[in-house]
Backbone bond lengths (Angstrom), bond angles and torsions (degrees), N, CA, C in turn:
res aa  C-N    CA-C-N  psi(-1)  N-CA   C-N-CA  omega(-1)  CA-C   N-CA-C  phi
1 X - - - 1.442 - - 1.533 110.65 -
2 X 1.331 125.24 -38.20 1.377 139.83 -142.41 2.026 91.99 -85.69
3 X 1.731 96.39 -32.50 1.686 114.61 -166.70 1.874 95.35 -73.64
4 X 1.137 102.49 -44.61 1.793 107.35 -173.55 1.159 100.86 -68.70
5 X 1.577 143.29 -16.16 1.387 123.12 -144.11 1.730 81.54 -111.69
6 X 1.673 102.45 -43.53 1.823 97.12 169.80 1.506 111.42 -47.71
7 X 1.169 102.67 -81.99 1.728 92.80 170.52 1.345 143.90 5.60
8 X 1.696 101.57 -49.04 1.170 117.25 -157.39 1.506 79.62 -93.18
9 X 1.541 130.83 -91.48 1.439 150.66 162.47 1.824 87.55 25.00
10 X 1.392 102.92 -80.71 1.601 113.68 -148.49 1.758 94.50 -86.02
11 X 1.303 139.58 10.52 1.270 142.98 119.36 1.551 129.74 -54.36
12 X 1.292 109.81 -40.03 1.537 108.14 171.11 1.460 95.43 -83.55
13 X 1.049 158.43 -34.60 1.278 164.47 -138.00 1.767 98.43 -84.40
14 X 1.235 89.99 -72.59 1.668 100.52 176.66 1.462 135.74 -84.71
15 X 1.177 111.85 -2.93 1.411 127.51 168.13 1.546 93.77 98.49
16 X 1.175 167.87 20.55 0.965 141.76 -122.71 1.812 99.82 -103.93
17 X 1.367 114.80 -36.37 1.480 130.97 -177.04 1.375 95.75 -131.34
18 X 1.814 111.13 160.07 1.587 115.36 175.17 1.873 103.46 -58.36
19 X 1.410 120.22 166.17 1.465 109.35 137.67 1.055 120.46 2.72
20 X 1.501 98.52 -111.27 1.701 134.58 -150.27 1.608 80.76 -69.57
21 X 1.011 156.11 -33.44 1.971 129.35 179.56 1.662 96.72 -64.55
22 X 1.257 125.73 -49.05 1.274 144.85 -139.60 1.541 87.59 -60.11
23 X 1.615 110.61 -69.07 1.210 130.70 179.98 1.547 112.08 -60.76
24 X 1.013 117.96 -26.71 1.879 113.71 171.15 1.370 94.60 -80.22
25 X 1.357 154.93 -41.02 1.165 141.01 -137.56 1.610 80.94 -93.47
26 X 1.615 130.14 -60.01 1.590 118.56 -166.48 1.711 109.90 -46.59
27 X 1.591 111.22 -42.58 1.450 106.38 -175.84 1.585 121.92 -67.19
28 X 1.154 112.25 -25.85 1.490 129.67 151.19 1.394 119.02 -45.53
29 X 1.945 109.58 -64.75 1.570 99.43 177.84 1.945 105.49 -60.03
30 X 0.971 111.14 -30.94 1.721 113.47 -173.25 1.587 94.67 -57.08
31 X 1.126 127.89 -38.09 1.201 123.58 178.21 1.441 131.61 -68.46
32 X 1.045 99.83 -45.83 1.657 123.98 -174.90 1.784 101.41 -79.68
33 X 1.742 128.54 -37.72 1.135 103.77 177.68 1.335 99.86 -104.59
34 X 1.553 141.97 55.87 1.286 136.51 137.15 1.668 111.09 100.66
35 X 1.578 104.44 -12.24 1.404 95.70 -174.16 1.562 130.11 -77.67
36 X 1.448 95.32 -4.12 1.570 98.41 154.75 1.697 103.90 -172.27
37 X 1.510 104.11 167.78 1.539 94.16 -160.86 1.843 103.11 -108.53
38 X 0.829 112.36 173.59 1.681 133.79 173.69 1.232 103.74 -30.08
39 X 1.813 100.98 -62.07 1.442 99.56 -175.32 1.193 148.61 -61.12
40 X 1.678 92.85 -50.69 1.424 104.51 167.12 1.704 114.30 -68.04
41 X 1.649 130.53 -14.33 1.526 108.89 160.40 1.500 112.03 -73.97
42 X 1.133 138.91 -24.48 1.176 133.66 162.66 1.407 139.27 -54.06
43 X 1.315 91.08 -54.03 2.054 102.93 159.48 1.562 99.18 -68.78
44 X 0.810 146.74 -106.58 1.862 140.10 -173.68 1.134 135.22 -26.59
45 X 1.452 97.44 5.81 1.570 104.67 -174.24 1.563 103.09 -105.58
46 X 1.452 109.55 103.63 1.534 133.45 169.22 1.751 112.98 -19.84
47 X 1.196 130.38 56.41 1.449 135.35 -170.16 1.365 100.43 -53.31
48 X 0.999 150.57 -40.59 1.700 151.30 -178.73 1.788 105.89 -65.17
49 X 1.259 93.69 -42.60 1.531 79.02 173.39 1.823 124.21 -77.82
50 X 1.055 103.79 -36.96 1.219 118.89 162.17 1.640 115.07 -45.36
51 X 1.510 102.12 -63.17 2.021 88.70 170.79 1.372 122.44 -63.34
52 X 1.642 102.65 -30.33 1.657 96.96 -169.00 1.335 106.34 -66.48
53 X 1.721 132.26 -18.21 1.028 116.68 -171.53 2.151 113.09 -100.45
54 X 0.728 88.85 -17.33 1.464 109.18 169.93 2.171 102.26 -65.23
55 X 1.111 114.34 -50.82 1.196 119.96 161.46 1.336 136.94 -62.24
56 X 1.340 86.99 -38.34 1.742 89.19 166.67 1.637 120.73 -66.26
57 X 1.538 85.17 -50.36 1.646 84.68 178.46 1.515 117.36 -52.75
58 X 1.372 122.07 -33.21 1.190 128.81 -158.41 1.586 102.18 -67.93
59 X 1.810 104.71 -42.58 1.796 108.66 176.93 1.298 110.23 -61.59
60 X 1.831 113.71 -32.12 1.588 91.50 173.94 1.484 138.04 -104.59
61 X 1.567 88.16 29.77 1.952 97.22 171.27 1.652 91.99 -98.31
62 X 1.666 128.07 -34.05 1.357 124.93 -167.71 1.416 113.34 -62.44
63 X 1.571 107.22 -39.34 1.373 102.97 -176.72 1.596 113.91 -85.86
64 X 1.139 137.39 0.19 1.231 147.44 145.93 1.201 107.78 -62.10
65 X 1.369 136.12 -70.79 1.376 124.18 173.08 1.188 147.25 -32.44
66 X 1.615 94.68 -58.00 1.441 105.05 172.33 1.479 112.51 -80.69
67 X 1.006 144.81 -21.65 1.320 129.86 164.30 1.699 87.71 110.52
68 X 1.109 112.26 46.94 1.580 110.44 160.04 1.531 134.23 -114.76
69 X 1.779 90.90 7.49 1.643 109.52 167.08 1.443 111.47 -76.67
70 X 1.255 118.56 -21.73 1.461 143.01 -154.00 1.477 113.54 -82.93
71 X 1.635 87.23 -60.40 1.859 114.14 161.32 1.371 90.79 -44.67
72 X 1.386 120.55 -89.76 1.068 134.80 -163.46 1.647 117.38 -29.19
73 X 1.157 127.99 -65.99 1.619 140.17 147.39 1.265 98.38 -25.08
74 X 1.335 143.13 -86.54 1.311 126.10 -167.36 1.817 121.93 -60.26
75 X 1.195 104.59 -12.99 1.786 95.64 177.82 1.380 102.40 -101.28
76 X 1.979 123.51 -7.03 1.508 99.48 161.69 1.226 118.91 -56.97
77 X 1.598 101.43 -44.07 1.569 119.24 -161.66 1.517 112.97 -53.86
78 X 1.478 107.73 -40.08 1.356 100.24 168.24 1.701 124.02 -80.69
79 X 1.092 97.76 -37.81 1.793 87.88 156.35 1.347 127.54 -61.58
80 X 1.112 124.58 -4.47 1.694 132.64 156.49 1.009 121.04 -89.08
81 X 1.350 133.07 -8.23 1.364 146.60 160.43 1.791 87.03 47.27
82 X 1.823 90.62 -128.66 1.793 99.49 -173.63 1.418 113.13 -65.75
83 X 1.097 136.42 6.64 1.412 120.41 176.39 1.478 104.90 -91.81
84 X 1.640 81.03 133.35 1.665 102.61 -152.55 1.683 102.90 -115.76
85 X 1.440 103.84 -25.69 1.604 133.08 -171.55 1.361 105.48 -60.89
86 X 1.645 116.82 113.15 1.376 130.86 165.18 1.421 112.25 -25.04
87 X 1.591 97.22 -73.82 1.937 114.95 174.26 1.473 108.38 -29.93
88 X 1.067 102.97 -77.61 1.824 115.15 -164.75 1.685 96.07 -51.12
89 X 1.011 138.72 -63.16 1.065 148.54 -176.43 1.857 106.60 -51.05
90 X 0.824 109.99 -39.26 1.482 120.36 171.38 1.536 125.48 -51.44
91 X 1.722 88.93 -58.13 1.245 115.14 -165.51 1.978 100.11 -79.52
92 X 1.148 96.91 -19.68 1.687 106.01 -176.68 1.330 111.96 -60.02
93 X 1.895 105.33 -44.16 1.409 123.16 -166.04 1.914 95.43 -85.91
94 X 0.945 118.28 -61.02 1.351 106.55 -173.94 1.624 109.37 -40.80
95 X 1.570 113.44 -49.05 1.421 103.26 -177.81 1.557 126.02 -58.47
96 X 1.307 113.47 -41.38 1.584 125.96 156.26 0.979 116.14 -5.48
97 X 1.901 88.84 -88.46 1.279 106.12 -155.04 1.786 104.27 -62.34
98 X 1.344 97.70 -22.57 1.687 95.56 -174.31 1.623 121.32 -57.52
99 X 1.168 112.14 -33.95 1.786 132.32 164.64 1.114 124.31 -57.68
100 X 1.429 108.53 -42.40 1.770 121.35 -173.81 1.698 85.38 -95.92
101 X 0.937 143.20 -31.09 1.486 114.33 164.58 1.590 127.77 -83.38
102 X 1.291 121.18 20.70 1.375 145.47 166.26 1.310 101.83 -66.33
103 X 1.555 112.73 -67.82 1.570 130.67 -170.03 1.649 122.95 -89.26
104 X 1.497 112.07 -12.25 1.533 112.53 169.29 1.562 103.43 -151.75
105 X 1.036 87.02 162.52 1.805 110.45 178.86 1.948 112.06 -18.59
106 X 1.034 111.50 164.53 1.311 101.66 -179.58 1.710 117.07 -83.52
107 X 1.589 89.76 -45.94 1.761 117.89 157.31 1.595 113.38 -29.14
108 X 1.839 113.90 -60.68 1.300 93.84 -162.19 1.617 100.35 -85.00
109 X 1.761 127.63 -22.04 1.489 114.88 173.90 1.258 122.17 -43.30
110 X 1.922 111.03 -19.49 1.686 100.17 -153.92 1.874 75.07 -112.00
111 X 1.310 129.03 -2.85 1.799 116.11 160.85 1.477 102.76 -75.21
112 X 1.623 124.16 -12.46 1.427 105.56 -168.72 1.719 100.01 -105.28
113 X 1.116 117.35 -39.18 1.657 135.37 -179.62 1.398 99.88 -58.90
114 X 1.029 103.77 -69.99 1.756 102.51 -167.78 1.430 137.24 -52.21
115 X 1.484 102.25 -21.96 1.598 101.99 -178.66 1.571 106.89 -86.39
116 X 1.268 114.24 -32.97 1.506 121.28 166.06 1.072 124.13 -54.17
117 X 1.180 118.97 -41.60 1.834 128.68 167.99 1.053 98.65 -46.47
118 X 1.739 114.17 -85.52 1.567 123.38 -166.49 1.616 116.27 -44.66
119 X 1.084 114.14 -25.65 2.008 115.58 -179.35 1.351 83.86 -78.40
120 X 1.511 143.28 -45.98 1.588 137.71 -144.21 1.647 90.31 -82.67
121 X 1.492 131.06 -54.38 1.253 143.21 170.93 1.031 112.63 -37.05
122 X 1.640 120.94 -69.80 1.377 129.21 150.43 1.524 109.75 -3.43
123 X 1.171 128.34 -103.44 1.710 164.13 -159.97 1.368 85.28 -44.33
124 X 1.164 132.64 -77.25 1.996 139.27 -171.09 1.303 96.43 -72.64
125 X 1.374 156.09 -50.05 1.028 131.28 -158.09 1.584 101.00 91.09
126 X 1.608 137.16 23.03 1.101 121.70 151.14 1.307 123.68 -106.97
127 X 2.277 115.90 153.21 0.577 134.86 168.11 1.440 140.09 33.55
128 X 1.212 151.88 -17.99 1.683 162.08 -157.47 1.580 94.80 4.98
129 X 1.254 112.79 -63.90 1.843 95.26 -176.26 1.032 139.63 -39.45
130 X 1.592 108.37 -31.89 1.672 127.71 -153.25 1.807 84.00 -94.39
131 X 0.993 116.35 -62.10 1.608 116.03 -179.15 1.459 104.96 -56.40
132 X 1.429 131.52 -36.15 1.618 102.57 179.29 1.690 101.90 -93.05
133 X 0.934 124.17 12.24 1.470 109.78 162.91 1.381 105.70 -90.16
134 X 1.364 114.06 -69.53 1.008 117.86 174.50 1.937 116.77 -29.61
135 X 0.869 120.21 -33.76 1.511 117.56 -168.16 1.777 88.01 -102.71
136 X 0.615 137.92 -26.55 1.755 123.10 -174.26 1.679 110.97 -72.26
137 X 2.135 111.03 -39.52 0.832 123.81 -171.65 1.733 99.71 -64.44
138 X 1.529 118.18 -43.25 1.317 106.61 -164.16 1.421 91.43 -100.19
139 X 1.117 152.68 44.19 1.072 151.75 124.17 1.669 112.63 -65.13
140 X 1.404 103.58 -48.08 2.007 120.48 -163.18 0.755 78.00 -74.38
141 X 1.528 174.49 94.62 1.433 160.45 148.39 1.220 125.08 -166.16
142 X 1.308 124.77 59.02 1.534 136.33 -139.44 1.541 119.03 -138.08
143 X 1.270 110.17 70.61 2.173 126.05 -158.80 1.047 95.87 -97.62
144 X 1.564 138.63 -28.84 1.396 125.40 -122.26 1.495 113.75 -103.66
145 X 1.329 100.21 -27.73 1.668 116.06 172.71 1.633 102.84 -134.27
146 X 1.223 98.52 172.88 2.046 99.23 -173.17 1.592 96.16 -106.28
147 X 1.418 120.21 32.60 1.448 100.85 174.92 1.335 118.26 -127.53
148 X 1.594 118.85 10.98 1.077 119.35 146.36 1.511 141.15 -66.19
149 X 1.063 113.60 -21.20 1.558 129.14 -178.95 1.735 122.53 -127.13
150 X 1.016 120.14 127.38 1.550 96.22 -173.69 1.303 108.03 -89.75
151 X 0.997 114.15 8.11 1.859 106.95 168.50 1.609 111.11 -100.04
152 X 1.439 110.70 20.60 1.151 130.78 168.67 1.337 122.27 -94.63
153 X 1.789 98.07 -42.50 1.318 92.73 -151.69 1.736 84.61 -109.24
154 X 1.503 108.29 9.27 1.764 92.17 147.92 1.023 131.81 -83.99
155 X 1.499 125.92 -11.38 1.136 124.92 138.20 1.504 135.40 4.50
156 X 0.941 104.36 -68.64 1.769 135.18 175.54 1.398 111.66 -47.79
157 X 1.137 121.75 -29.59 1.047 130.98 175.70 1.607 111.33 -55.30
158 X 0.963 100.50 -57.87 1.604 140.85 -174.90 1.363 96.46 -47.08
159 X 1.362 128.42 -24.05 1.393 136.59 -153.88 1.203 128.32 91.32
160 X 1.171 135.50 -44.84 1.512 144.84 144.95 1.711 103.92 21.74
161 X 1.156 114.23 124.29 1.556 113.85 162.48 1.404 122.14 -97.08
162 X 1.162 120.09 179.40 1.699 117.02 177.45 0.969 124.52 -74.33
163 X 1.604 117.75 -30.48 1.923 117.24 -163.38 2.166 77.20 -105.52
164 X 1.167 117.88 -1.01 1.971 91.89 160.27 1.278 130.22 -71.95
165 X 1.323 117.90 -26.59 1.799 128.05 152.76 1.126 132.01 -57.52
166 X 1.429 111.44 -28.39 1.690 118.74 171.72 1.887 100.83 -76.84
167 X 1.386 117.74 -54.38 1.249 143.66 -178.61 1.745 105.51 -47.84
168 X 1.087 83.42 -28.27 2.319 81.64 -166.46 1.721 81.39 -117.51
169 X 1.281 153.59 -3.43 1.273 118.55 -139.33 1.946 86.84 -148.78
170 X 1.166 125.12 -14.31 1.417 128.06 171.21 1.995 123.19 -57.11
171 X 1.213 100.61 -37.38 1.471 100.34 177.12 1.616 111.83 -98.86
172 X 1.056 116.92 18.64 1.309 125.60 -168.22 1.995 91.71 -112.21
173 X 1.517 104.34 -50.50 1.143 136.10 -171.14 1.647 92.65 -41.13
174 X 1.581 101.22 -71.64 1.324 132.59 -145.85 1.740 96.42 -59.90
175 X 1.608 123.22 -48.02 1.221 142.15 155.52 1.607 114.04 -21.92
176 X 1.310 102.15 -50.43 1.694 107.70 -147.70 1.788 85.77 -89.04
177 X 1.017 120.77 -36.13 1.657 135.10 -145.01 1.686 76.22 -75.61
178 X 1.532 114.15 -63.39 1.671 123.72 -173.69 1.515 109.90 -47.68
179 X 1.356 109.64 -48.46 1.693 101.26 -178.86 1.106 123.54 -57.92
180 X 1.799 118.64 -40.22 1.563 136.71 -173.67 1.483 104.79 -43.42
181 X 1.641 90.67 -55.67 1.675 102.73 -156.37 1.476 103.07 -74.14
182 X 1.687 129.41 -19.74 1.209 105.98 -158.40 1.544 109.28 -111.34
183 X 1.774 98.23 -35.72 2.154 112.54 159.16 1.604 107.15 -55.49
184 X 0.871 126.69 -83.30 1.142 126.76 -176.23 1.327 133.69 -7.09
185 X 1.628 110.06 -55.23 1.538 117.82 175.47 1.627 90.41 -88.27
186 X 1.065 127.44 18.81 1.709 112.83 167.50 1.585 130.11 -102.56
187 X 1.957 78.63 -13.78 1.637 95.63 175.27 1.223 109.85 -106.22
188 X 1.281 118.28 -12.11 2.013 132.19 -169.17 1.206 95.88 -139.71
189 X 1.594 128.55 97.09 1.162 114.84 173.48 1.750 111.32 -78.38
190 X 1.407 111.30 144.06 1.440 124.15 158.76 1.442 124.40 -8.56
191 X 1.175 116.03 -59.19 1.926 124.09 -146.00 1.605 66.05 -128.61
């Protein structure tokens, strides 16, 4: 086991295969030298997480497509009325995106966050870096419920309930949310 997992390690390391082959090929060798069988990855294999994330992605190629990031960008803008302020505007998107990556993938928050930023960046003339860092970081940042991640929400398995992630994972939250908003524009300024 210990030989496949090197394998794998110094495969992601060096590029040698994508990811996701890299990682199918170890569960394969796990297969092929006996250390576990077909079946039992099939029965244990978390099927809910697996659709929820297959779905998510799917909402965030649709709303790219259809042009409902766009919509979306224009009815922040009017819900921002006079706020004109880089910061505030910053701090708006990090929080967002931080919510909508509670409930889906981190991937599709930053397909739904990001195109809105960049049109809002666009329009003022601020920054593009500082907003896609800023929005990727509070995207990656996802304790609060188990249905952002599926190595979360195997968890559950474990016994784990739903409101114990909000319960263990809020002041940790509150930390990470503060650093985004305040490092960030210190390394990428705004304007």
């Amino acid at each position: 086991m210990s030989f496949i997992v090197t394998l794998m390690i110094i495969s992601y390391v060096f590029s040698f295969l994508p990811t996701a082959l890299t990682a199918m090929s170890a569960a394969i060798l796990c297969i092929i030298f006996g250390l576990c069988s077909a079946e039992d990855v099939i029965n244990k294999l978390h099927w809910e997480s697996i659709i929820f994330l297959g779905t998510c992605l799917g909402i965030g190629n649709a709303l790219t497509i259809s042009g409902a990031g766009d919509l979306a960008g224009t009815f922040l803008m009017n819900v921002l009325g006079d706020i004109k302020q880089p910061f505030a505007i910053f701090t708006i998107f990090v929080i967002l995106t931080f919510v909508i990556s509670q409930f889906i993938t981190n991937s599709t928050a930053i397909i739904i966050a990001l195109p809105i930023a960049l049109s809002i960046c666009e329009i003022y003339g601020f920054n593009h870096m500082t907003f896609t860092v800023g929005i990727t970081l509070a995207s990656s940042y996802a304790c609060l419920t188990p249905l952002a991640a599926s190595q979360i929400a195997m968890t559950e398995v474990a016994g784990y309930e739903f409101l114990d992630y909000f319960k263990y994972g809020w002041k940790m939250t509150i930390l990470v949310i503060l650093g985004v908003v305040i490092l960030v524009p210190l390394f990428y300024p705004l304007k």
